[in-house]
mmCIF entry with sequence, helices, sheets and N, C-alpha, C, O atoms, coordinates in Angstrom:
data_MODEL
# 
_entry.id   MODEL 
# 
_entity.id                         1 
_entity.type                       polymer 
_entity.pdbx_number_of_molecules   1 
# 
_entity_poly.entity_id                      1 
_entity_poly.type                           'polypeptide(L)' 
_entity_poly.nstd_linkage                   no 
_entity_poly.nstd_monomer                   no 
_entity_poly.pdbx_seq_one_letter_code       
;(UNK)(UNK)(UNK)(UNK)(UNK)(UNK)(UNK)(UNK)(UNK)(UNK)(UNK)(UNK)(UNK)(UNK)(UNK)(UNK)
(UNK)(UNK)(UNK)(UNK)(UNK)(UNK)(UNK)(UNK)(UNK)(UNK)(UNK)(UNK)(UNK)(UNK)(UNK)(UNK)
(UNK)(UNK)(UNK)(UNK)(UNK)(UNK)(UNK)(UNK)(UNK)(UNK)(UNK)(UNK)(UNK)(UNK)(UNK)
;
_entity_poly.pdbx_seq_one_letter_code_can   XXXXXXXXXXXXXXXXXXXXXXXXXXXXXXXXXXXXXXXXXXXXXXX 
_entity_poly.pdbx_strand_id                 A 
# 
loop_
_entity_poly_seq.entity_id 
_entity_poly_seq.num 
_entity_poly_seq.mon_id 
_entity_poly_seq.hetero 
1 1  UNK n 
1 2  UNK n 
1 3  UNK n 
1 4  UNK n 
1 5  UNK n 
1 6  UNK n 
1 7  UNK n 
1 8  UNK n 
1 9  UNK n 
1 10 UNK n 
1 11 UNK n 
1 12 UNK n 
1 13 UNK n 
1 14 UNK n 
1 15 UNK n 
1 16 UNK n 
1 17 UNK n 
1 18 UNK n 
1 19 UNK n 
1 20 UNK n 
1 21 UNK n 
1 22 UNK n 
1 23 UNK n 
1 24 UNK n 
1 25 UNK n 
1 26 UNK n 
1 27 UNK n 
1 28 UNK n 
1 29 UNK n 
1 30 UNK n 
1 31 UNK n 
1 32 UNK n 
1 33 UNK n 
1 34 UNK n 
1 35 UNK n 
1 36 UNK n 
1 37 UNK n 
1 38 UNK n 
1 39 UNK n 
1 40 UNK n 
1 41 UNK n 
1 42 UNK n 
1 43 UNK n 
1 44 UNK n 
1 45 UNK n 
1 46 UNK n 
1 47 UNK n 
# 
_struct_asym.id          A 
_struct_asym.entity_id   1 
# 
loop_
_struct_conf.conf_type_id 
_struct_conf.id 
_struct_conf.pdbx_PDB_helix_id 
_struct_conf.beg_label_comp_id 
_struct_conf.beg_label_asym_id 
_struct_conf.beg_label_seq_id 
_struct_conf.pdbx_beg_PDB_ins_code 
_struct_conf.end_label_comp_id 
_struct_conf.end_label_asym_id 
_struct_conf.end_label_seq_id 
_struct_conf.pdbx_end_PDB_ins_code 
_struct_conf.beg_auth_comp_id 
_struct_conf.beg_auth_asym_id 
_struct_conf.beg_auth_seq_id 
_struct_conf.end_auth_comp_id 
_struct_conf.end_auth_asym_id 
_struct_conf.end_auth_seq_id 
_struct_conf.pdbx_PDB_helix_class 
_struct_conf.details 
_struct_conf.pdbx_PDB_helix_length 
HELX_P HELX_P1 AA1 UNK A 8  ? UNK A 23 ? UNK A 8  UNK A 23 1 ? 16 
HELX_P HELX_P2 AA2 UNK A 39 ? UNK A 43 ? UNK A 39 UNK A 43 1 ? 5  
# 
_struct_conf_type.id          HELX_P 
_struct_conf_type.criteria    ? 
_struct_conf_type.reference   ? 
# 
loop_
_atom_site.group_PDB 
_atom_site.id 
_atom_site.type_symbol 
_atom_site.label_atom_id 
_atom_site.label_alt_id 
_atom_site.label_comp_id 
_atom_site.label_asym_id 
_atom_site.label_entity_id 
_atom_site.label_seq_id 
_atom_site.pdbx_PDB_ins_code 
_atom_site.Cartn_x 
_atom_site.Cartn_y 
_atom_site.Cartn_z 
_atom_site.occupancy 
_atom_site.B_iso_or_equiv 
_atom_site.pdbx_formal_charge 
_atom_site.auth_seq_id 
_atom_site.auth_comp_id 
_atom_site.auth_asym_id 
_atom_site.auth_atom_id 
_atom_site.pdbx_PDB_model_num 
ATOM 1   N N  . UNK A 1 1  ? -128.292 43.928 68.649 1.00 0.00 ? 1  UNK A N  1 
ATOM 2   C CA . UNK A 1 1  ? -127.597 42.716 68.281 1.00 0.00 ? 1  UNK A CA 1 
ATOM 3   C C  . UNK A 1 1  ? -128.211 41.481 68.948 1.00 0.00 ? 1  UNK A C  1 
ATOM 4   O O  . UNK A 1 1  ? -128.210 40.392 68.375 1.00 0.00 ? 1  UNK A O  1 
ATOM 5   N N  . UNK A 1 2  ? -128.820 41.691 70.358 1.00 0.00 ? 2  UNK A N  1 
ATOM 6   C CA . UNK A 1 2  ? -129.470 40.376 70.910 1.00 0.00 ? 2  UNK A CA 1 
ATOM 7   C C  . UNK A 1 2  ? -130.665 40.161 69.837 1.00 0.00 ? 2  UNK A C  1 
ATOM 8   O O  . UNK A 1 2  ? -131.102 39.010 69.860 1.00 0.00 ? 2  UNK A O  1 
ATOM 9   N N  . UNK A 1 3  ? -131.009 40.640 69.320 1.00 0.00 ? 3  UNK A N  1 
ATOM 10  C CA . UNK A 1 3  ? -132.038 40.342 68.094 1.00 0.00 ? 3  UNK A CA 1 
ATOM 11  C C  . UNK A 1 3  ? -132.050 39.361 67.489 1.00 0.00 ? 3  UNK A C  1 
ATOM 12  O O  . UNK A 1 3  ? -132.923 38.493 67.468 1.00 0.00 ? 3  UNK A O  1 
ATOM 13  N N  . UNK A 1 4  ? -130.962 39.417 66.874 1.00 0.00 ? 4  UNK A N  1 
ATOM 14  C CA . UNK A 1 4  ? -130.601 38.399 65.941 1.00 0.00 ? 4  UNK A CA 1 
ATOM 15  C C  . UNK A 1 4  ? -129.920 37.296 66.250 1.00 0.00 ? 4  UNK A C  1 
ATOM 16  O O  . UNK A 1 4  ? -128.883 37.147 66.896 1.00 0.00 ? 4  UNK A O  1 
ATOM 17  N N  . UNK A 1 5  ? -130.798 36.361 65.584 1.00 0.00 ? 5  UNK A N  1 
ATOM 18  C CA . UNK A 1 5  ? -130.518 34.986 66.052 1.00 0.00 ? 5  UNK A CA 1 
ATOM 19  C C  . UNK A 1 5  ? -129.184 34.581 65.011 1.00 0.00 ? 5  UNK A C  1 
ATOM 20  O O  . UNK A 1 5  ? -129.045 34.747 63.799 1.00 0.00 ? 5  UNK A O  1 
ATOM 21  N N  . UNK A 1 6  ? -128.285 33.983 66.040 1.00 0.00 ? 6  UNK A N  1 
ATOM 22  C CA . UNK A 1 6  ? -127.136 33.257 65.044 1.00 0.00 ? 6  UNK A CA 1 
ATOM 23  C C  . UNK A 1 6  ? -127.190 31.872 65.105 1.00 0.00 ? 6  UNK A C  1 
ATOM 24  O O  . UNK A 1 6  ? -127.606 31.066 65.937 1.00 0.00 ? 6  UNK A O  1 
ATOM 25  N N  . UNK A 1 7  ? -126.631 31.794 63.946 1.00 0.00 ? 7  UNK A N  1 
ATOM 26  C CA . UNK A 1 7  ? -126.330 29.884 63.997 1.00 0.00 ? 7  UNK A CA 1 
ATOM 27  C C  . UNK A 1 7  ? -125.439 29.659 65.018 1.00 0.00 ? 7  UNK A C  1 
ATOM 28  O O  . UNK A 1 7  ? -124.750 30.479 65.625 1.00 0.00 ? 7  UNK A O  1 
ATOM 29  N N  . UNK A 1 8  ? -125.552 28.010 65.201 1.00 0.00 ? 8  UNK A N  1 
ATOM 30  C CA . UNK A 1 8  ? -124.877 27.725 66.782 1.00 0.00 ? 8  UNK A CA 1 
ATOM 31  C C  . UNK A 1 8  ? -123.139 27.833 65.540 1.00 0.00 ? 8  UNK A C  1 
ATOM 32  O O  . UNK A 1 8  ? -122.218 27.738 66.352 1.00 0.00 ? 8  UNK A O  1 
ATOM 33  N N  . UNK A 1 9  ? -122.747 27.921 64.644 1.00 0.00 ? 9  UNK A N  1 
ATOM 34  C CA . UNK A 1 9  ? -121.139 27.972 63.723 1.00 0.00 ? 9  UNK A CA 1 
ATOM 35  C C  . UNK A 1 9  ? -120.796 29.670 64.358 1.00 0.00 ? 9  UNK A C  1 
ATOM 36  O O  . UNK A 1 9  ? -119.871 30.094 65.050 1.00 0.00 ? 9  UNK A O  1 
ATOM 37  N N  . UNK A 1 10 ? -121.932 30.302 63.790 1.00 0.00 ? 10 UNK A N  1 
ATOM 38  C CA . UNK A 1 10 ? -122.025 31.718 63.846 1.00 0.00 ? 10 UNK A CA 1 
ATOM 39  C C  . UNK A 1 10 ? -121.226 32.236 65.695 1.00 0.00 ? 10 UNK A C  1 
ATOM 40  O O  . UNK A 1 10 ? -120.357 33.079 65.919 1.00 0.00 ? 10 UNK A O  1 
ATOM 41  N N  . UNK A 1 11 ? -121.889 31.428 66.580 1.00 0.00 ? 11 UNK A N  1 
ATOM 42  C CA . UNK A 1 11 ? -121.505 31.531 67.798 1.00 0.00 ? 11 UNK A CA 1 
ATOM 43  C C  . UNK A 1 11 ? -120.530 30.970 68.214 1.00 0.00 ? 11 UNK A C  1 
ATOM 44  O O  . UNK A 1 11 ? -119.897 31.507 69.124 1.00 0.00 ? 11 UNK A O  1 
ATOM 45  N N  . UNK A 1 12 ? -120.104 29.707 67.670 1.00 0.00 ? 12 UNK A N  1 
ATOM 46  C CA . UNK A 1 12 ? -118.563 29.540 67.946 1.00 0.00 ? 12 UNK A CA 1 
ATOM 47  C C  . UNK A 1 12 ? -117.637 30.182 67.547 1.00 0.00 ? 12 UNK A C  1 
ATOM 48  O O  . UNK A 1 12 ? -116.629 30.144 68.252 1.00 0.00 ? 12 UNK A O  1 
ATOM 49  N N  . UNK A 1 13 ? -117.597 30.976 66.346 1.00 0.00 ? 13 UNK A N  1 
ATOM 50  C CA . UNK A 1 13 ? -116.527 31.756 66.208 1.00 0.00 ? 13 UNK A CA 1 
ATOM 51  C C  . UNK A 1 13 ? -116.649 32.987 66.513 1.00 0.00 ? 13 UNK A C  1 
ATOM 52  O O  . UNK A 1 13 ? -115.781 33.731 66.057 1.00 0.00 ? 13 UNK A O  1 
ATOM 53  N N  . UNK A 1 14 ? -117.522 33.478 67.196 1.00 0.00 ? 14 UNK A N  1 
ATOM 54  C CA . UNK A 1 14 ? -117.409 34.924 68.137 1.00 0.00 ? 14 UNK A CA 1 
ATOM 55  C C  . UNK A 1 14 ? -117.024 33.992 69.523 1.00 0.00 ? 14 UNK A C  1 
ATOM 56  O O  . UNK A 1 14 ? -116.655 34.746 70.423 1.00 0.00 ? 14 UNK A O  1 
ATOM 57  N N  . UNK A 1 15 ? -117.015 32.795 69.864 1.00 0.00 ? 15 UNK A N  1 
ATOM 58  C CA . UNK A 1 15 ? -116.693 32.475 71.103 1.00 0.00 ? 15 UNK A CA 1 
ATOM 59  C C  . UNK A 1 15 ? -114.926 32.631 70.899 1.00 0.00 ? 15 UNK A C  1 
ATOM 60  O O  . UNK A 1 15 ? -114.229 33.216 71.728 1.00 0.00 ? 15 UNK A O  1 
ATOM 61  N N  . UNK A 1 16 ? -114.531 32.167 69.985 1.00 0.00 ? 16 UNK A N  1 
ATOM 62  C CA . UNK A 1 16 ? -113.540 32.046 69.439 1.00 0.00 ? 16 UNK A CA 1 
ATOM 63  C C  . UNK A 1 16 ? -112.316 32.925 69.502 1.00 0.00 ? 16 UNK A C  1 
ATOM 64  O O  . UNK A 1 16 ? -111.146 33.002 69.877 1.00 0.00 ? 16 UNK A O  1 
ATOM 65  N N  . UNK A 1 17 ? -113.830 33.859 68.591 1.00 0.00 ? 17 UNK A N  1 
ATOM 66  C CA . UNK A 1 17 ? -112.926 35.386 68.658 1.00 0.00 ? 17 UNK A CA 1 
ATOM 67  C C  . UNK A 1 17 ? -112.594 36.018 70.084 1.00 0.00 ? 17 UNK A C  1 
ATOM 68  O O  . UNK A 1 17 ? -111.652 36.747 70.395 1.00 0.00 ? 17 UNK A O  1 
ATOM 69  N N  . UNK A 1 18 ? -113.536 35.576 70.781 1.00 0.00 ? 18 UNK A N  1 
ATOM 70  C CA . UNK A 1 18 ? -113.369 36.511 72.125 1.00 0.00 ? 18 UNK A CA 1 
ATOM 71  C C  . UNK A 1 18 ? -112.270 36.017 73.124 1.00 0.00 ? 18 UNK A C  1 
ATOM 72  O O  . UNK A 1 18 ? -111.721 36.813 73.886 1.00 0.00 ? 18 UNK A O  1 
ATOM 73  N N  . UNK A 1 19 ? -111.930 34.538 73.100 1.00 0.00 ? 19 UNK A N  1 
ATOM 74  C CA . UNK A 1 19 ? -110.915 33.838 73.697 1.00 0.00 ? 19 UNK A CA 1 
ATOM 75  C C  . UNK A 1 19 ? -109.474 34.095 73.141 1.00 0.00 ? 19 UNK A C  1 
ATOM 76  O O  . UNK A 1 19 ? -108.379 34.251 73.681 1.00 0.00 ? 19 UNK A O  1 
ATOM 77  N N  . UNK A 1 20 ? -109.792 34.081 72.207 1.00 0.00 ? 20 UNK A N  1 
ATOM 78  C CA . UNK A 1 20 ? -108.383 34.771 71.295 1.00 0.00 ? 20 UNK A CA 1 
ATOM 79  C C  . UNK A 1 20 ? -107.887 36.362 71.677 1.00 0.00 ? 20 UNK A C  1 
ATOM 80  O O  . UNK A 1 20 ? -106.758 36.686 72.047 1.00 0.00 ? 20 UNK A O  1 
ATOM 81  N N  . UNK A 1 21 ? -108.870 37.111 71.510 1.00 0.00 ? 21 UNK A N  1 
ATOM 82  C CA . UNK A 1 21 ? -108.426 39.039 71.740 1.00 0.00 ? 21 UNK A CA 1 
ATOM 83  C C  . UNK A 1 21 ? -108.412 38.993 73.322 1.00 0.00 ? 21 UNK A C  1 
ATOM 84  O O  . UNK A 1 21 ? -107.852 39.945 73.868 1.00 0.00 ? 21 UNK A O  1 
ATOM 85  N N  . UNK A 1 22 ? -109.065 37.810 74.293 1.00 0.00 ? 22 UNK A N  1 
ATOM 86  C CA . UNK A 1 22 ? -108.538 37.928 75.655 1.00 0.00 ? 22 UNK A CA 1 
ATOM 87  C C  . UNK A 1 22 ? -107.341 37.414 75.921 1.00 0.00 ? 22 UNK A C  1 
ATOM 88  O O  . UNK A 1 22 ? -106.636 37.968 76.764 1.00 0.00 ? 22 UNK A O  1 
ATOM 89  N N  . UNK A 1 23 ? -106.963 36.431 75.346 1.00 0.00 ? 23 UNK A N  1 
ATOM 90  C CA . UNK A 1 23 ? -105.222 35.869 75.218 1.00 0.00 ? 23 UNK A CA 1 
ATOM 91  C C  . UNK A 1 23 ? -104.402 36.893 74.913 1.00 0.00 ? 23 UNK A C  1 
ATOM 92  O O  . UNK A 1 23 ? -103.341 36.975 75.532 1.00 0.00 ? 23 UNK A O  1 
ATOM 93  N N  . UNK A 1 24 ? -104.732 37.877 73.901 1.00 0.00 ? 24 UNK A N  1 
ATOM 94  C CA . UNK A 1 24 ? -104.058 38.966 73.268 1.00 0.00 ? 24 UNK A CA 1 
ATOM 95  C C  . UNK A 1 24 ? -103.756 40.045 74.062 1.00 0.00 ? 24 UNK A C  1 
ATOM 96  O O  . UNK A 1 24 ? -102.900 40.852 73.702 1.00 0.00 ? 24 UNK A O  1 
ATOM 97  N N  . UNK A 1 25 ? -104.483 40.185 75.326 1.00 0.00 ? 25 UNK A N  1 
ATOM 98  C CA . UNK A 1 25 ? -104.636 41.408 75.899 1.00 0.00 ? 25 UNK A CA 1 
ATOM 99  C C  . UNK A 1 25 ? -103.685 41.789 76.801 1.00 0.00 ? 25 UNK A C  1 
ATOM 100 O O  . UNK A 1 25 ? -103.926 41.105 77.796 1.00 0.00 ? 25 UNK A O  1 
ATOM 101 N N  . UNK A 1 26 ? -102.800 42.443 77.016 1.00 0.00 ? 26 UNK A N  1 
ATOM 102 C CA . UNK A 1 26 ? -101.533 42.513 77.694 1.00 0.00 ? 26 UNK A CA 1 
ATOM 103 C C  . UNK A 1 26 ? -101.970 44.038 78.541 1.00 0.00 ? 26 UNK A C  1 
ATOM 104 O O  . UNK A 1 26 ? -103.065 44.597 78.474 1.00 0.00 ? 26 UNK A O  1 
ATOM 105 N N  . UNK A 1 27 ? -100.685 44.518 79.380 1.00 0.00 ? 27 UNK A N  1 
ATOM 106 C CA . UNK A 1 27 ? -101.200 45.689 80.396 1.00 0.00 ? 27 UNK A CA 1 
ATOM 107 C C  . UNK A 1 27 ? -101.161 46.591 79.431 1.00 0.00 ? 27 UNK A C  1 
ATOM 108 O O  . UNK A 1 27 ? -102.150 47.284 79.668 1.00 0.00 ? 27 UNK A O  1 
ATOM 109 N N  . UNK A 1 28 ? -100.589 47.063 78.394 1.00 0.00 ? 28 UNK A N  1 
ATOM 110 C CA . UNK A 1 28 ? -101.182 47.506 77.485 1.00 0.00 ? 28 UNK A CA 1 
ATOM 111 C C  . UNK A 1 28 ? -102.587 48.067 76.691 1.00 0.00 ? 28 UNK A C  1 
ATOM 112 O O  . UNK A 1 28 ? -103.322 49.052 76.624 1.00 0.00 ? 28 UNK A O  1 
ATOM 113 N N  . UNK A 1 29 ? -102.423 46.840 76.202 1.00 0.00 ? 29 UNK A N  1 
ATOM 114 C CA . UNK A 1 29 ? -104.074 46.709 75.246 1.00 0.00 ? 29 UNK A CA 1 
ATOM 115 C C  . UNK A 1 29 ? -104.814 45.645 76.002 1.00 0.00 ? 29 UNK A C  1 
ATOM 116 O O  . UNK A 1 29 ? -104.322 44.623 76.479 1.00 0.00 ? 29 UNK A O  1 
ATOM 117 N N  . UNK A 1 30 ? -105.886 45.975 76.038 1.00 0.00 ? 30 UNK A N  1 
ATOM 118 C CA . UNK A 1 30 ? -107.229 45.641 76.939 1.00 0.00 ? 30 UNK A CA 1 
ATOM 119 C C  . UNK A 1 30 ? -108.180 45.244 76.076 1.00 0.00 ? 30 UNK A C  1 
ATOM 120 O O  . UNK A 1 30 ? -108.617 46.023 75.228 1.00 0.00 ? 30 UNK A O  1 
ATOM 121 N N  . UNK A 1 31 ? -108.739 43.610 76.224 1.00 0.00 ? 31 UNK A N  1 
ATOM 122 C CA . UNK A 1 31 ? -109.755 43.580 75.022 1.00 0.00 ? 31 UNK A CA 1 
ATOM 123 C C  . UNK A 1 31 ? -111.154 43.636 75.702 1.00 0.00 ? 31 UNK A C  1 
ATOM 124 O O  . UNK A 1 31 ? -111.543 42.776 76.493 1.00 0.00 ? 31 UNK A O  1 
ATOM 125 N N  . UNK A 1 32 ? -112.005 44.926 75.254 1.00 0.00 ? 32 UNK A N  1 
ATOM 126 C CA . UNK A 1 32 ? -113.150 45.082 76.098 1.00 0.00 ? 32 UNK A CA 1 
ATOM 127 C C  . UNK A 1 32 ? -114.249 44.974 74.983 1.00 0.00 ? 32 UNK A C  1 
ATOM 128 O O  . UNK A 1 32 ? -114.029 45.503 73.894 1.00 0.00 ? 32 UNK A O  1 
ATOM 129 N N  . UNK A 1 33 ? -115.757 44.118 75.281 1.00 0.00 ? 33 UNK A N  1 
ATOM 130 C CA . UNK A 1 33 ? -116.507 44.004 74.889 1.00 0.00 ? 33 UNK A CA 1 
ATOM 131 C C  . UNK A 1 33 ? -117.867 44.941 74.812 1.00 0.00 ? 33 UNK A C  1 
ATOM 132 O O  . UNK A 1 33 ? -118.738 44.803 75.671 1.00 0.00 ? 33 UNK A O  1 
ATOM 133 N N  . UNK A 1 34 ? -117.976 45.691 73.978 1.00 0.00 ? 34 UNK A N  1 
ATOM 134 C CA . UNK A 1 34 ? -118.862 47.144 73.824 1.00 0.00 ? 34 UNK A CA 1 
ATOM 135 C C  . UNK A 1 34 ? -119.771 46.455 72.403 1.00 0.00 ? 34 UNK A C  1 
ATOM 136 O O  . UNK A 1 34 ? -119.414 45.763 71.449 1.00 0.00 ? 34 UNK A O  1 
ATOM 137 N N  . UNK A 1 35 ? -121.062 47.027 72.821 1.00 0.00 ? 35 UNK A N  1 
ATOM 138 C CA . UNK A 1 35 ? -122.312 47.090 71.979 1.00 0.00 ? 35 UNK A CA 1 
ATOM 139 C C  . UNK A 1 35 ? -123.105 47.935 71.819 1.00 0.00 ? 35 UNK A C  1 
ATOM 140 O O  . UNK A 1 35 ? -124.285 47.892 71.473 1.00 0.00 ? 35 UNK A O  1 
ATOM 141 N N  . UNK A 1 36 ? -122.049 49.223 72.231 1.00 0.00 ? 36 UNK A N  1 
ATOM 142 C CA . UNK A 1 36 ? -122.668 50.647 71.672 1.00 0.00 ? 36 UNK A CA 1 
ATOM 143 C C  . UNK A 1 36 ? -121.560 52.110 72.067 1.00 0.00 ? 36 UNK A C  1 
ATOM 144 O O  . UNK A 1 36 ? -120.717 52.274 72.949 1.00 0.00 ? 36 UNK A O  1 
ATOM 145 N N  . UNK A 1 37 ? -121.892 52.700 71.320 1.00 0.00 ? 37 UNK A N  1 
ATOM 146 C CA . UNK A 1 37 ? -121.048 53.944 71.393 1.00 0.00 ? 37 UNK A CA 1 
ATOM 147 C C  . UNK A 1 37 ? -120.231 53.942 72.731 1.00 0.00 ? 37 UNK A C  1 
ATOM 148 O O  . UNK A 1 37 ? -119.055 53.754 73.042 1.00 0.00 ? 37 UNK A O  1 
ATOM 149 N N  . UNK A 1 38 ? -121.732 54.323 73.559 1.00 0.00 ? 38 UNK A N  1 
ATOM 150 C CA . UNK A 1 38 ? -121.824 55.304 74.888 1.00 0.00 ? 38 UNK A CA 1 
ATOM 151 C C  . UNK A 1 38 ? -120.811 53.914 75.952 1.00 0.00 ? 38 UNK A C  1 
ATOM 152 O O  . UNK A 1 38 ? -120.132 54.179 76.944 1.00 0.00 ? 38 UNK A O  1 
ATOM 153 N N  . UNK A 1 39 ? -120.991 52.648 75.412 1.00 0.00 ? 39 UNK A N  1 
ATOM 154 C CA . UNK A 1 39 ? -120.124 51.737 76.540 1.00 0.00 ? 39 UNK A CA 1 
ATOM 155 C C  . UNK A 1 39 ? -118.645 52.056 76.164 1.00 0.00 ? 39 UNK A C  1 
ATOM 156 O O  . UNK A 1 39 ? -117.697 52.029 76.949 1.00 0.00 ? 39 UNK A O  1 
ATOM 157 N N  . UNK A 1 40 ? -118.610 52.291 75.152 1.00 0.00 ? 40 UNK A N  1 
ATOM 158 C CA . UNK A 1 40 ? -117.373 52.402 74.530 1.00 0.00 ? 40 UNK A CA 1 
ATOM 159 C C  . UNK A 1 40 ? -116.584 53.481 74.972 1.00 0.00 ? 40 UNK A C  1 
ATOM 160 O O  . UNK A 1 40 ? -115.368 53.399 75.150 1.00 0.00 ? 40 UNK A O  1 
ATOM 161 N N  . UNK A 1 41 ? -117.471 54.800 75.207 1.00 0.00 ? 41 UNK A N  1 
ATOM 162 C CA . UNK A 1 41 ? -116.557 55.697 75.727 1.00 0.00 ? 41 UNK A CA 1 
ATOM 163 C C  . UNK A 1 41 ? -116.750 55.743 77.630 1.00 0.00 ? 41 UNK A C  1 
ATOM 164 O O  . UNK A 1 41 ? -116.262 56.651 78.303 1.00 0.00 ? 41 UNK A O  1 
ATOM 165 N N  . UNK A 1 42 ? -117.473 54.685 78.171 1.00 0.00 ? 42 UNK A N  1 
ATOM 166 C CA . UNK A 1 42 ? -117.342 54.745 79.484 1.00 0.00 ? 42 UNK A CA 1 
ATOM 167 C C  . UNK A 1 42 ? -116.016 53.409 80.042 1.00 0.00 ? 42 UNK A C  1 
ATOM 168 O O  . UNK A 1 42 ? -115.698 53.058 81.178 1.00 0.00 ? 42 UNK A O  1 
ATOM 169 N N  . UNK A 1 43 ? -115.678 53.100 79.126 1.00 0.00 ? 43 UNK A N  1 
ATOM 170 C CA . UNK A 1 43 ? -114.822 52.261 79.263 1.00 0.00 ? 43 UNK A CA 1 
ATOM 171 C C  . UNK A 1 43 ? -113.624 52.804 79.288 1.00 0.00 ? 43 UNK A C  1 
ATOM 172 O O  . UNK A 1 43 ? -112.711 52.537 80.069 1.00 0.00 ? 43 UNK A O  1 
ATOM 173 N N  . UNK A 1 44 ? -113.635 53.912 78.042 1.00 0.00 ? 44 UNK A N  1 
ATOM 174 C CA . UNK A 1 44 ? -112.563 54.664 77.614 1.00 0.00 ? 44 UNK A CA 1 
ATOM 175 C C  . UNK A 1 44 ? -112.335 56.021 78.923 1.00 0.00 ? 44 UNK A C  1 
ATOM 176 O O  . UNK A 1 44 ? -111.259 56.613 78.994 1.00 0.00 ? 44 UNK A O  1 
ATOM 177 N N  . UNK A 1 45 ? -113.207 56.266 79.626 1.00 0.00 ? 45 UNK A N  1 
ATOM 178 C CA . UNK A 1 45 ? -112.725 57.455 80.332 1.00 0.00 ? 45 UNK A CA 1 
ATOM 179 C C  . UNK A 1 45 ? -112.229 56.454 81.333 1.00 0.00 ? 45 UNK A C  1 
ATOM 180 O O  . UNK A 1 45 ? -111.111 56.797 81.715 1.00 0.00 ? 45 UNK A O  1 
ATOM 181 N N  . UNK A 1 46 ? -112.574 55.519 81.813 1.00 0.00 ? 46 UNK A N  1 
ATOM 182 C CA . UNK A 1 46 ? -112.404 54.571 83.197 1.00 0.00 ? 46 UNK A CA 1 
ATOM 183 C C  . UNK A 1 46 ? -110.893 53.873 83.090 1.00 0.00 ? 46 UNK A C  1 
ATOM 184 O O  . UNK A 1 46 ? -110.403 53.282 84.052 1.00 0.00 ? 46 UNK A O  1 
ATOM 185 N N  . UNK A 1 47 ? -110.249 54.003 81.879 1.00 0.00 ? 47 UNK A N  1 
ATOM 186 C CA . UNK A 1 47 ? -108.749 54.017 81.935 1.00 0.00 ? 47 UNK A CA 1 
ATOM 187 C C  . UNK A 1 47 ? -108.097 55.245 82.330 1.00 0.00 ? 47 UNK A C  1 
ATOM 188 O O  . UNK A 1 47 ? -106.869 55.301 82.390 1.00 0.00 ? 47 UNK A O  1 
# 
């Protein structure tokens, strides 16, 4: 994904998005940022 170049629009609304699902995140649900499988499930055993 660092590959690809986004427009600076393209990057405000993943900035966007990410300020938003961190507002969202309660002790509950946890908003964690993963860019591949294997982060995904080291995140997931570490709960």
């Amino acid at each position: 994904m660092k590959s690809i170049e986004l427009r600076p629009i393209e990057r405000a609304k993943i900035s966007c998005a990410k300020k938003l699902f961190n507002d969202m995140s309660t002790s509950k649900v946890k908003y964690h940022e993963v860019d591949s499988y294997q982060k995904l499930l080291n995140i997931m055993n570490s709960l």
